[in-house]
C-alpha atoms as an extended CHARMM CRD file, in Angstrom:
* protein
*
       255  EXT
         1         1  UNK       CA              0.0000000000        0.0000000000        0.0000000000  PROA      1               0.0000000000
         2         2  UNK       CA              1.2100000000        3.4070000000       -0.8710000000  PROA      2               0.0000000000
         3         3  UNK       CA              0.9940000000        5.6250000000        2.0300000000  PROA      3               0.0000000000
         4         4  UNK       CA              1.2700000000        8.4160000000        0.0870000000  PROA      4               0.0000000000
         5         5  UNK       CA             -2.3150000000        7.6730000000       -1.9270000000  PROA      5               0.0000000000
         6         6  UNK       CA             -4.4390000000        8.9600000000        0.5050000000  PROA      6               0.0000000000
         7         7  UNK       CA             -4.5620000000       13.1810000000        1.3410000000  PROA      7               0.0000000000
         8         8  UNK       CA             -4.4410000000       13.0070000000        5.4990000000  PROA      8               0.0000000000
         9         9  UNK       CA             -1.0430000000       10.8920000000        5.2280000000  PROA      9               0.0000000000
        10        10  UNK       CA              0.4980000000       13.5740000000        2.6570000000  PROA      10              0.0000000000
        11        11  UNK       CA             -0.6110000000       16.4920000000        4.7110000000  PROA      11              0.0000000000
        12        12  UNK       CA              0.9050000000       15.4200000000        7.5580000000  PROA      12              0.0000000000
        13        13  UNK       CA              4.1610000000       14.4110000000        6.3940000000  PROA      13              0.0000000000
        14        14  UNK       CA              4.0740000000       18.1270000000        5.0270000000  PROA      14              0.0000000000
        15        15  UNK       CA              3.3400000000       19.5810000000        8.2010000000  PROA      15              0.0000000000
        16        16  UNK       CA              4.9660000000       17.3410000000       10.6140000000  PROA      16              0.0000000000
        17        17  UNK       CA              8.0590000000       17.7050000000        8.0900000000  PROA      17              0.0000000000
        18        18  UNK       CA              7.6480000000       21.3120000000        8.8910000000  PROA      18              0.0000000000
        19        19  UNK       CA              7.1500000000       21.3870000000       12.3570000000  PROA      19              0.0000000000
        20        20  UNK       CA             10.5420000000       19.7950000000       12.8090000000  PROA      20              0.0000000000
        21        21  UNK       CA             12.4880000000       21.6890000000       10.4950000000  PROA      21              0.0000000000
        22        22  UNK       CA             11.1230000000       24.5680000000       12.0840000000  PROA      22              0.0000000000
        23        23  UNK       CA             12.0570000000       23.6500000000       15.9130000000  PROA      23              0.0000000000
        24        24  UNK       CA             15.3790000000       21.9570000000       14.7070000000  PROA      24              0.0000000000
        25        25  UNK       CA             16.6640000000       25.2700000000       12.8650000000  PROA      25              0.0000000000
        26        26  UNK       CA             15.1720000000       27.4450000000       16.0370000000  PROA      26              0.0000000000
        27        27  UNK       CA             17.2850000000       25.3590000000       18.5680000000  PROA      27              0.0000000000
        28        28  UNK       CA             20.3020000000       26.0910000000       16.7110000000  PROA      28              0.0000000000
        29        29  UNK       CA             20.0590000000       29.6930000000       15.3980000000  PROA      29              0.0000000000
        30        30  UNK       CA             18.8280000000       30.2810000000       18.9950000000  PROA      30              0.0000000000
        31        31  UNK       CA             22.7120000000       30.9940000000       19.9220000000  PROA      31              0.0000000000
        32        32  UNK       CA             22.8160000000       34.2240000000       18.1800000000  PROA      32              0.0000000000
        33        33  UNK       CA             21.1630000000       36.9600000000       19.9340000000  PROA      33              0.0000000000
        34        34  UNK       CA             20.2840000000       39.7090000000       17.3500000000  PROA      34              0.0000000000
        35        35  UNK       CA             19.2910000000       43.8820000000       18.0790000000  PROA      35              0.0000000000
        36        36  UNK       CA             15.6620000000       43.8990000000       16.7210000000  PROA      36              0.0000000000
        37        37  UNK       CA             15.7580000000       47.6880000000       16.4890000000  PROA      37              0.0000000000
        38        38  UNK       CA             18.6480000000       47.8640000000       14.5040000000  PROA      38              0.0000000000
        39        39  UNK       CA             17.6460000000       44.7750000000       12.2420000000  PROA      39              0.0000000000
        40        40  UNK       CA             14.9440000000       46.7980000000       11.6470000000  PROA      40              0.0000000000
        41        41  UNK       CA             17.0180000000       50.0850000000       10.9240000000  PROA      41              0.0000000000
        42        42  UNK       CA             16.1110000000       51.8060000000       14.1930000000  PROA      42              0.0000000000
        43        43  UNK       CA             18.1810000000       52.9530000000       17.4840000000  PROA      43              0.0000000000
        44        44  UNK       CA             18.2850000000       50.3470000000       20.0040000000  PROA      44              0.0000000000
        45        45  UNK       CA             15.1710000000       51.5440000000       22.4720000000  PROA      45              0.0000000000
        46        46  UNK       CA             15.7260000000       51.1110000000       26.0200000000  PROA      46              0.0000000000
        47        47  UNK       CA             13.3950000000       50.8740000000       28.7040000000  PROA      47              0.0000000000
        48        48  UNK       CA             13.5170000000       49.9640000000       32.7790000000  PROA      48              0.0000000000
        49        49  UNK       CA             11.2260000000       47.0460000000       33.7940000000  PROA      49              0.0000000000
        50        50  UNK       CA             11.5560000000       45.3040000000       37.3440000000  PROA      50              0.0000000000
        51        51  UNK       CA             14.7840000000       48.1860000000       37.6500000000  PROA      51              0.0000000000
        52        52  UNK       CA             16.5230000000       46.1090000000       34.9680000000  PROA      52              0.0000000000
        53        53  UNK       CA             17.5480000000       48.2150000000       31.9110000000  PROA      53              0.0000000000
        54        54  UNK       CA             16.5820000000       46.2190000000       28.9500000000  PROA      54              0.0000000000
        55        55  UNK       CA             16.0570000000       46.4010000000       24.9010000000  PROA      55              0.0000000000
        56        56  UNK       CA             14.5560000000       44.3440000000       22.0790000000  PROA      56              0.0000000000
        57        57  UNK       CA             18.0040000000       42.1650000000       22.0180000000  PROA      57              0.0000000000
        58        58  UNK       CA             16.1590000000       38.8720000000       21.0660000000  PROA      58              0.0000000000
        59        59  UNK       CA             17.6350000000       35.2780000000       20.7990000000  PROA      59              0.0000000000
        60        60  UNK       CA             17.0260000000       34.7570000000       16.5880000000  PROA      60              0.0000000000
        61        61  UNK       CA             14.9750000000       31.3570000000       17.5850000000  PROA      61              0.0000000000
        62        62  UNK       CA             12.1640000000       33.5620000000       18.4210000000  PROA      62              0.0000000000
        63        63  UNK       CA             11.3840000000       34.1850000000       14.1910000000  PROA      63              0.0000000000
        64        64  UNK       CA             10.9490000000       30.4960000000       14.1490000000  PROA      64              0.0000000000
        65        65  UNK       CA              9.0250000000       29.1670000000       16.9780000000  PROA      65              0.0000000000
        66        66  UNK       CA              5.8490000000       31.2720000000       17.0050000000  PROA      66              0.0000000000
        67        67  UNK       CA              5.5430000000       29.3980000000       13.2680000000  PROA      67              0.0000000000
        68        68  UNK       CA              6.1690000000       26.3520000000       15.4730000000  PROA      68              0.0000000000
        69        69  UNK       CA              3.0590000000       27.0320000000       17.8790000000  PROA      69              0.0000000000
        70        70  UNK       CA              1.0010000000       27.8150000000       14.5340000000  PROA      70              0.0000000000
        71        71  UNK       CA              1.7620000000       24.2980000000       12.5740000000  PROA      71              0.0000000000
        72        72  UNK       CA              0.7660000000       23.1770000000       16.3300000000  PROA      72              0.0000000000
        73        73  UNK       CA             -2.6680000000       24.4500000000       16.0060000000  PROA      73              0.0000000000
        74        74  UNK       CA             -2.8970000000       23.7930000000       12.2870000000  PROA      74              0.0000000000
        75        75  UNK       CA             -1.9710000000       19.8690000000       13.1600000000  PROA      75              0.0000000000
        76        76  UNK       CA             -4.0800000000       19.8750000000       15.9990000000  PROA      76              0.0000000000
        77        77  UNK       CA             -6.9110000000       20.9910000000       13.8360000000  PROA      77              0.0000000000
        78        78  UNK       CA             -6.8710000000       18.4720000000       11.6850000000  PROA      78              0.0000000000
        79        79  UNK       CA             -5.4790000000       15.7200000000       13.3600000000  PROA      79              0.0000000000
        80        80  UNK       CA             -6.1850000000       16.5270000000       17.0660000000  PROA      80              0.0000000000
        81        81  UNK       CA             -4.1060000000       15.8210000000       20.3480000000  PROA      81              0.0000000000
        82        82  UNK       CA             -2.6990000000       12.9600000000       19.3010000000  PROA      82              0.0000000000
        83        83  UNK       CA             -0.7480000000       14.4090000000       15.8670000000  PROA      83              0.0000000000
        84        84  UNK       CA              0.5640000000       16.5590000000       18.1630000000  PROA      84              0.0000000000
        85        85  UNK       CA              1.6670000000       14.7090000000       20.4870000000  PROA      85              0.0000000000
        86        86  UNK       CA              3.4590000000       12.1380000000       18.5110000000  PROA      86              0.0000000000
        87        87  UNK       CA              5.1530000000       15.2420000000       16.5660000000  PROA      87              0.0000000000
        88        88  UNK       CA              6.4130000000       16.9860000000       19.5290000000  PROA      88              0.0000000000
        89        89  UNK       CA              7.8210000000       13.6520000000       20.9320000000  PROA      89              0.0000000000
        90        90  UNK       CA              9.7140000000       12.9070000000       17.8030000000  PROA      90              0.0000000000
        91        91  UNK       CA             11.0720000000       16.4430000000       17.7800000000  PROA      91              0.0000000000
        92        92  UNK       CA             12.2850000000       16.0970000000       21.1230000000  PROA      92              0.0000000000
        93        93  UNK       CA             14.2610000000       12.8290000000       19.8780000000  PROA      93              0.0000000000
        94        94  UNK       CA             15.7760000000       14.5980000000       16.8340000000  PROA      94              0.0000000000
        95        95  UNK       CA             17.1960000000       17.4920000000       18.1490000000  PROA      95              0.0000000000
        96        96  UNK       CA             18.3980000000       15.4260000000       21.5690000000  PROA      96              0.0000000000
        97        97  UNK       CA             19.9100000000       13.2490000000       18.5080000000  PROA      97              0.0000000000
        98        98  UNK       CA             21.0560000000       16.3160000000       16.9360000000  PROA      98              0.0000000000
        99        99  UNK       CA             22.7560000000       17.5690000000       19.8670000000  PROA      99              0.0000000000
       100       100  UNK       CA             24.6370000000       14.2460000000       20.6710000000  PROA      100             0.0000000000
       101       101  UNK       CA             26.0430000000       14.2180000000       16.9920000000  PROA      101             0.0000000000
       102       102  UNK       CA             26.9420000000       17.5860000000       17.1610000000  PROA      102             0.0000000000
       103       103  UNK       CA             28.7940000000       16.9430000000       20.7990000000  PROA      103             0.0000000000
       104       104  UNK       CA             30.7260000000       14.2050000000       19.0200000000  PROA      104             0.0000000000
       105       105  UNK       CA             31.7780000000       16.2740000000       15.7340000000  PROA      105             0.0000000000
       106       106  UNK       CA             33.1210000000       18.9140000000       18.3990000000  PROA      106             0.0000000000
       107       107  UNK       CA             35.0860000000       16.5830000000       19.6960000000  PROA      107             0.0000000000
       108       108  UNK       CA             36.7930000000       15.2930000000       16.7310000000  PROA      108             0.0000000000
       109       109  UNK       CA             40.6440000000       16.1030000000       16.3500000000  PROA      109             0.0000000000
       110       110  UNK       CA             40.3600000000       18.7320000000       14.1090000000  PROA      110             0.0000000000
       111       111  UNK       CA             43.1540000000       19.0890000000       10.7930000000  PROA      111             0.0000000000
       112       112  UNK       CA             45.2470000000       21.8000000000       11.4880000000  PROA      112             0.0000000000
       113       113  UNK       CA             44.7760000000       23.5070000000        7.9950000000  PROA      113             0.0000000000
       114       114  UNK       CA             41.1560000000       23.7060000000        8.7460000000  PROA      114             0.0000000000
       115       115  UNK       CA             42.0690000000       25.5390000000       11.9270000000  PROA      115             0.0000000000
       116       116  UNK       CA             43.7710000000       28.7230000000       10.1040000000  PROA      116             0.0000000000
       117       117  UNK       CA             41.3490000000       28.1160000000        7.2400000000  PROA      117             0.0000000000
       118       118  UNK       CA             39.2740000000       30.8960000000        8.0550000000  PROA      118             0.0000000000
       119       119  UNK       CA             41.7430000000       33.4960000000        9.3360000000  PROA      119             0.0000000000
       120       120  UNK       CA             41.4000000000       35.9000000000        6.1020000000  PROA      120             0.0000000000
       121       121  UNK       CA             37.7110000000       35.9810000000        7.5310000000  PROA      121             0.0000000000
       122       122  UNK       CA             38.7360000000       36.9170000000       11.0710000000  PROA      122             0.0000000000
       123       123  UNK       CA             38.1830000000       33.7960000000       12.4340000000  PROA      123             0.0000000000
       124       124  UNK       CA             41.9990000000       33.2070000000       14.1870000000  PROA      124             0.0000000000
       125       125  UNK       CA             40.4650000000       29.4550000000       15.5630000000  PROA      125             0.0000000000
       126       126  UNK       CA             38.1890000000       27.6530000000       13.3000000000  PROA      126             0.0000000000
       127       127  UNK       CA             37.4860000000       25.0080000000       16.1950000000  PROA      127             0.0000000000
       128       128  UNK       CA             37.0130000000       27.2570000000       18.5820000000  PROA      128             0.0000000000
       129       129  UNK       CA             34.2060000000       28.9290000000       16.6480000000  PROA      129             0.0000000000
       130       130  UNK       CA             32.1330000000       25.7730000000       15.9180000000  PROA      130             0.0000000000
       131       131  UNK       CA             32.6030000000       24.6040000000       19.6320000000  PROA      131             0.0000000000
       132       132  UNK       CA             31.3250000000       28.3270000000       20.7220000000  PROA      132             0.0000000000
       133       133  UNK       CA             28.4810000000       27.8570000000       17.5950000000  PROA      133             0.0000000000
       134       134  UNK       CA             27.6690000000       24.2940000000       18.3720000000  PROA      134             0.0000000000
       135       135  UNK       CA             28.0440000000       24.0300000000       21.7050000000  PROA      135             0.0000000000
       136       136  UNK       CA             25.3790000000       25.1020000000       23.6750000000  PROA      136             0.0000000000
       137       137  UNK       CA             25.0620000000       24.2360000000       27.3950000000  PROA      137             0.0000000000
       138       138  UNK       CA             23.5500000000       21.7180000000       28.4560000000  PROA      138             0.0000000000
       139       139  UNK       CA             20.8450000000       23.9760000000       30.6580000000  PROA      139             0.0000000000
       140       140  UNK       CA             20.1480000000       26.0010000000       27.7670000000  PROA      140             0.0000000000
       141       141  UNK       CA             19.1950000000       22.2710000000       25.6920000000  PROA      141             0.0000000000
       142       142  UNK       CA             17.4850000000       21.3230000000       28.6020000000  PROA      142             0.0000000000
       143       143  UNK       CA             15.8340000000       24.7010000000       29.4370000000  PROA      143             0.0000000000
       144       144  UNK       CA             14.4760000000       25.0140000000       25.4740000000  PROA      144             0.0000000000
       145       145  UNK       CA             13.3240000000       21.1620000000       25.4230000000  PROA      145             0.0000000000
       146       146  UNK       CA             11.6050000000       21.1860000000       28.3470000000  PROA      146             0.0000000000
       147       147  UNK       CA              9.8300000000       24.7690000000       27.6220000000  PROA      147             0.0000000000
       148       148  UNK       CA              9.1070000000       23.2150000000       24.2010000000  PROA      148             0.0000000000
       149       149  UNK       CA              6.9740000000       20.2530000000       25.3580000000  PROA      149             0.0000000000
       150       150  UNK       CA              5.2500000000       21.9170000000       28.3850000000  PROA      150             0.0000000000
       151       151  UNK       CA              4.3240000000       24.6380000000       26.1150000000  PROA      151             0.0000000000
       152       152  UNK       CA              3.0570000000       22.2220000000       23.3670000000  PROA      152             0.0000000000
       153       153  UNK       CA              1.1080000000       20.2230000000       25.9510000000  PROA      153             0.0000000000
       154       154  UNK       CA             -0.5110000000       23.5510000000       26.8980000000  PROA      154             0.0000000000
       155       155  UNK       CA             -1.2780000000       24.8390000000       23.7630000000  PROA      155             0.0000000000
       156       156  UNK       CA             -2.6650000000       21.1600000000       22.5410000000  PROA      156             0.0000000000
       157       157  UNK       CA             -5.2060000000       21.3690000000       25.0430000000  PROA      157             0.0000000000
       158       158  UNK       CA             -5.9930000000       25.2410000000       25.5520000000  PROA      158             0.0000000000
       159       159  UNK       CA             -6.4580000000       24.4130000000       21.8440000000  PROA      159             0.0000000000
       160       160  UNK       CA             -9.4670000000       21.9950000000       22.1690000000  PROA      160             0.0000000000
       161       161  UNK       CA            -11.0320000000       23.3900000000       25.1400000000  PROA      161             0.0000000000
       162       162  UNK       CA            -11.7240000000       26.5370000000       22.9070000000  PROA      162             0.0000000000
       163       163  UNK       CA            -12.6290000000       24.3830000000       19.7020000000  PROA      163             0.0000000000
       164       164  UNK       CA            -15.3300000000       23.2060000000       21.8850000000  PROA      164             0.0000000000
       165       165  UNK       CA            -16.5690000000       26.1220000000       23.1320000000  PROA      165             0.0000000000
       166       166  UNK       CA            -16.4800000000       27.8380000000       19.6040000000  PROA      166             0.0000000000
       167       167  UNK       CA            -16.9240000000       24.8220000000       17.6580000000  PROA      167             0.0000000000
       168       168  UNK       CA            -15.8530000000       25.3660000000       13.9510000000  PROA      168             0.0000000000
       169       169  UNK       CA            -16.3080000000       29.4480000000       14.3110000000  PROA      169             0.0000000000
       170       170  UNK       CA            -13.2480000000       31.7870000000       15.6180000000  PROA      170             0.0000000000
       171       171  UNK       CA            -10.3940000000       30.2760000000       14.3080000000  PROA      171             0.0000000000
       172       172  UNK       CA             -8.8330000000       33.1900000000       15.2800000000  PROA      172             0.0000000000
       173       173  UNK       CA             -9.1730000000       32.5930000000       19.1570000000  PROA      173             0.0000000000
       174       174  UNK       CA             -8.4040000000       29.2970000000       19.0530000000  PROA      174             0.0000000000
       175       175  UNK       CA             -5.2960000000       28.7680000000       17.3700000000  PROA      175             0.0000000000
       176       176  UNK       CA             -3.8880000000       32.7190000000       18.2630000000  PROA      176             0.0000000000
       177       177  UNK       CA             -5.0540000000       32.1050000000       21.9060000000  PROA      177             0.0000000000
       178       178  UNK       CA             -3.7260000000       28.8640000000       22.8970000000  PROA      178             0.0000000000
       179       179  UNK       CA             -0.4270000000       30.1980000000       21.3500000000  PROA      179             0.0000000000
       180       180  UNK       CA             -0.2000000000       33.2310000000       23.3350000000  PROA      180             0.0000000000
       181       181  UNK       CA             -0.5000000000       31.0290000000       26.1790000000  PROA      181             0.0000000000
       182       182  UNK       CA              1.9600000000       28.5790000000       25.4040000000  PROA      182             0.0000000000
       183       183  UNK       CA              4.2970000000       31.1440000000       24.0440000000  PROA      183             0.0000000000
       184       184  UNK       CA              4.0590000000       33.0410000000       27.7130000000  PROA      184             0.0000000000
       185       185  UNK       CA              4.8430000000       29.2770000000       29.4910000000  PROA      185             0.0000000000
       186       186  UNK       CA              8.0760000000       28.4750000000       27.2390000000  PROA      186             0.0000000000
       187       187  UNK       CA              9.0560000000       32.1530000000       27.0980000000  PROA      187             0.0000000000
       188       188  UNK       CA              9.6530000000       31.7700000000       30.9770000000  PROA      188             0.0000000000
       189       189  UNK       CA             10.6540000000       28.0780000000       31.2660000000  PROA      189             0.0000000000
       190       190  UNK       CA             13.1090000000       28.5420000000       29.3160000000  PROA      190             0.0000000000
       191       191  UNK       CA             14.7890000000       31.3230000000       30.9320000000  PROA      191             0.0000000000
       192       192  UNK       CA             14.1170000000       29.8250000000       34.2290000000  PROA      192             0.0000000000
       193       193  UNK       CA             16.0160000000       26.4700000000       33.7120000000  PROA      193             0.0000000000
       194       194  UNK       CA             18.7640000000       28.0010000000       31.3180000000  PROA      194             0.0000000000
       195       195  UNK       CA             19.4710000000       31.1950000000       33.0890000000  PROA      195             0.0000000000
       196       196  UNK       CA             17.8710000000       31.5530000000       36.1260000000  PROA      196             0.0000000000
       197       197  UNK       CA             19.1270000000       28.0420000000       37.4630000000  PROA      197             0.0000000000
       198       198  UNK       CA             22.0260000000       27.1180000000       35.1810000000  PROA      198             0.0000000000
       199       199  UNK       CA             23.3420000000       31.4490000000       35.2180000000  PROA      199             0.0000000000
       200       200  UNK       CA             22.2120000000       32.0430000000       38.4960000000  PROA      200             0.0000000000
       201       201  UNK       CA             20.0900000000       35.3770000000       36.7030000000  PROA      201             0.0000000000
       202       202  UNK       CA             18.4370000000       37.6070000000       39.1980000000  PROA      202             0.0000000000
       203       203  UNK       CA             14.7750000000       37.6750000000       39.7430000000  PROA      203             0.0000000000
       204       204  UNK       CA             14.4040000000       41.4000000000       38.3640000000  PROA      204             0.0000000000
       205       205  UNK       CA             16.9010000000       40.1320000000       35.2610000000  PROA      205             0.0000000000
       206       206  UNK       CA             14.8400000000       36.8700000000       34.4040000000  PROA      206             0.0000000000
       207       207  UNK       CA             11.4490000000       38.9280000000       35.0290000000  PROA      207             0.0000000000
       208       208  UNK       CA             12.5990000000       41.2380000000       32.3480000000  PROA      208             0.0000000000
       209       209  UNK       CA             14.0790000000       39.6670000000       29.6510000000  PROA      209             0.0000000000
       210       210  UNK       CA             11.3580000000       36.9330000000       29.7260000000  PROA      210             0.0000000000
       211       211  UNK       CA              8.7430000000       40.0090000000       29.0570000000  PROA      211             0.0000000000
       212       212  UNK       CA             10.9380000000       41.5830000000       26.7440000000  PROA      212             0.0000000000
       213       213  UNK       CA             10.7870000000       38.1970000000       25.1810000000  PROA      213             0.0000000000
       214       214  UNK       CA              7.1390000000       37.8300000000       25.6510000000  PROA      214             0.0000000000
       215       215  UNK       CA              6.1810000000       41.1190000000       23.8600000000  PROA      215             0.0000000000
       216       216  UNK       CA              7.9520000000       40.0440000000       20.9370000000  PROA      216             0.0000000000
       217       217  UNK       CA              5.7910000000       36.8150000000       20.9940000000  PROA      217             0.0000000000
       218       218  UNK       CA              2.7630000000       38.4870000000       21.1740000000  PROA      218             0.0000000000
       219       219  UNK       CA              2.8420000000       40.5550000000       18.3650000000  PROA      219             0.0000000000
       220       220  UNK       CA              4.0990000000       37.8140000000       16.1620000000  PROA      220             0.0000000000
       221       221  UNK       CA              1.6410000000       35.7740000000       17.0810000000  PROA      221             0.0000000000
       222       222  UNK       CA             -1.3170000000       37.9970000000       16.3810000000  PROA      222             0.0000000000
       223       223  UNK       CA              0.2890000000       38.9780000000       13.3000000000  PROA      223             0.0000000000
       224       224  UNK       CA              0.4350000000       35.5630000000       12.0410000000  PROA      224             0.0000000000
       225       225  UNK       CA             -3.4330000000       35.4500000000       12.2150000000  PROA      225             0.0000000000
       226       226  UNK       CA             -4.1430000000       35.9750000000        8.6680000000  PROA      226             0.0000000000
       227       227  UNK       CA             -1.9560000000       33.0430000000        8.1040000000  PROA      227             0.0000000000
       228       228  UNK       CA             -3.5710000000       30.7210000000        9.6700000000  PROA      228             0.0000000000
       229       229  UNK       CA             -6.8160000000       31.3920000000        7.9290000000  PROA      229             0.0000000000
       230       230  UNK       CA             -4.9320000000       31.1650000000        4.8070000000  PROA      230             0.0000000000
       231       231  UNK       CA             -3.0170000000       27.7690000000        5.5510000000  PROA      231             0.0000000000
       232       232  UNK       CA             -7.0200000000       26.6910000000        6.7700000000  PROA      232             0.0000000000
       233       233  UNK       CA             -8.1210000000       27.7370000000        3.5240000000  PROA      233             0.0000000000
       234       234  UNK       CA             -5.1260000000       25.8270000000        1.2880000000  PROA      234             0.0000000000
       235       235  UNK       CA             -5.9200000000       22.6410000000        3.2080000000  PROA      235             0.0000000000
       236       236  UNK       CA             -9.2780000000       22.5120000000        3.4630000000  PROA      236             0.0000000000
       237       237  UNK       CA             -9.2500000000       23.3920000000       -0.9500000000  PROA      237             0.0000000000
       238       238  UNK       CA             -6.7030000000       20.4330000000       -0.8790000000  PROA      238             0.0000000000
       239       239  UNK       CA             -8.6830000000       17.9590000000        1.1600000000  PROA      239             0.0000000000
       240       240  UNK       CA            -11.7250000000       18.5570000000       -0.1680000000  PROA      240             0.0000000000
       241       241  UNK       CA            -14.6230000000       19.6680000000        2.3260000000  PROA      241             0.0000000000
       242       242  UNK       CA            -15.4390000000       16.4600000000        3.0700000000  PROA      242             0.0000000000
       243       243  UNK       CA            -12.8860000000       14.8740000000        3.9820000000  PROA      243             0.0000000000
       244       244  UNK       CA            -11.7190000000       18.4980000000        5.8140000000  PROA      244             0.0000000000
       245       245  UNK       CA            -14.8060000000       18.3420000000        8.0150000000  PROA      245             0.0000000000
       246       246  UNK       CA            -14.4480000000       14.5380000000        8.5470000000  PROA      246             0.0000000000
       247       247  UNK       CA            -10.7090000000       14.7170000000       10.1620000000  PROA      247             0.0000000000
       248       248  UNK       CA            -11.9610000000       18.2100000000       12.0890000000  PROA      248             0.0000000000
       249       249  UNK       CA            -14.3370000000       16.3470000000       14.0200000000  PROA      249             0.0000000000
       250       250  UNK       CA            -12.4430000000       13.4130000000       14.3440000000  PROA      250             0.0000000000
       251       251  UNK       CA             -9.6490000000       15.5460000000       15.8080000000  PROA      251             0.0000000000
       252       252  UNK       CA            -11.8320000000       17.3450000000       17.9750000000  PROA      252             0.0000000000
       253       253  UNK       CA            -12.5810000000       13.5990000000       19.8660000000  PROA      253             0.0000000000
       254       254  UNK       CA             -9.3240000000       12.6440000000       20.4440000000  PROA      254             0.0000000000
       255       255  UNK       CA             -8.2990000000       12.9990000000       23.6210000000  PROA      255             0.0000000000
């Protein structure tokens, strides 16, 4: 039997494929921390919160996982608590599989040519770079997987308990309010376990960088709205409304 015959099984190898492209690449872009203000060609805006003096300087994983939270609500549309689920547990696997090869490649004798390779770039120590690229601690891994499946969990099930209030109506508050709530969970798990724990951060600093954070989130995610009536619209013309309404309400029973 080929799999790929039947609609459901392609759509979610698309969006499952997605989904853990999407977390993979945010876990390891989510070293760099990047100036939104000047990215965006504006001075960098500061502003006091909990006494802390902060900015918009945002860890670039944060352009990837509010699309994360979305293809959660998309799946869980369609294919309920249990698609998720079974995604968000695989993702975990991969990037803790990830993270283990890339542990191992840093600690492979490097050639000493490839060392100096890049010194024309301004890179004096090749090796050092990829361990300092690569490398992330292991509270940060920790931190970012275990914000990543409480928030999912949350979201999942914020998710349903509004589809069942609504029913098929407000899209909208479904999928853009169970991922303001998730986002506001992982946004501060994440700094707890990785910074507050494994830096020792102050209260005031974790407070205010997880807000800072949490703004950022917020606007994202209510400006992806539109997009998720568009991706509704693409898959429901691609399933046919039969078949669309069939796997909504199936999805909207599993538990």
């Amino acid at each position: 039997m080929n799999i790929l015959e039947r609609k459901e099984n392609r759509l979610f190898l698309i969006l499952g494929g997605f989904f853990i492209a999407n977390a993979l690449i945010a876990e390891f872009i989510g070293i760099k921390i990047f100036s939104l203000e000047n990215t965006l060609g504006l001075d960098t805006f500061y502003y006091k919160i909990f006494g802390e003096k902060v900015s918009f300087d945002l860890t670039a994983g944060v352009m990837l996982w509010p699309i994360v939270f979305v293809l959660t609500d998309i799946i869980n549309e369609y294919f309920g608590i249990k698609g998720v689920r079974f995604l968000s547990f695989l993702t975990v696997g991969l990037i803790s599989y990830a993270f283990i090869g890339v542990y191992f490649a840093i600690n492979l004798s490097p050639t000493k040519w490839w060392i100096e390779s890049a010194i024309s770039s301004g890179i004096p120590n090749f090796q050092k770079a990829f361990e300092k690229i690569f490398g992330q601690g292991l509270w940060i891994i920790a931190g970012s997987l275990t914000a990543f499946l409480i928030g999912q969990i949350v979201d999942v099930r914020v998710f349903q308990k509004l589809k069942s209030i609504t029913g098929e109506n407000k899209i909208w508050l479904r999928a853009t309010g169970s991922t303001l709530i998730s986002q506001l969970i992982d946004s501060f798990v994440v700094l707890f376990i990785a910074f507050k724990i494994g830096a020792d951060w102050s209260w005031n600093l974790f407070l205010a960088v997880g807000i800072s954070n949490y703004i950022f989130k917020f606007v994202i995610a209510v400006a992806m709205t539109p997009f998720i009536y568009l991706s509704h619209t693409i898959i429901d013309n691609f399933l046919g409304d039969d078949l669309a309404l069939k796997m909504k309400k199936e999805a909207s029973n599993m538990g």
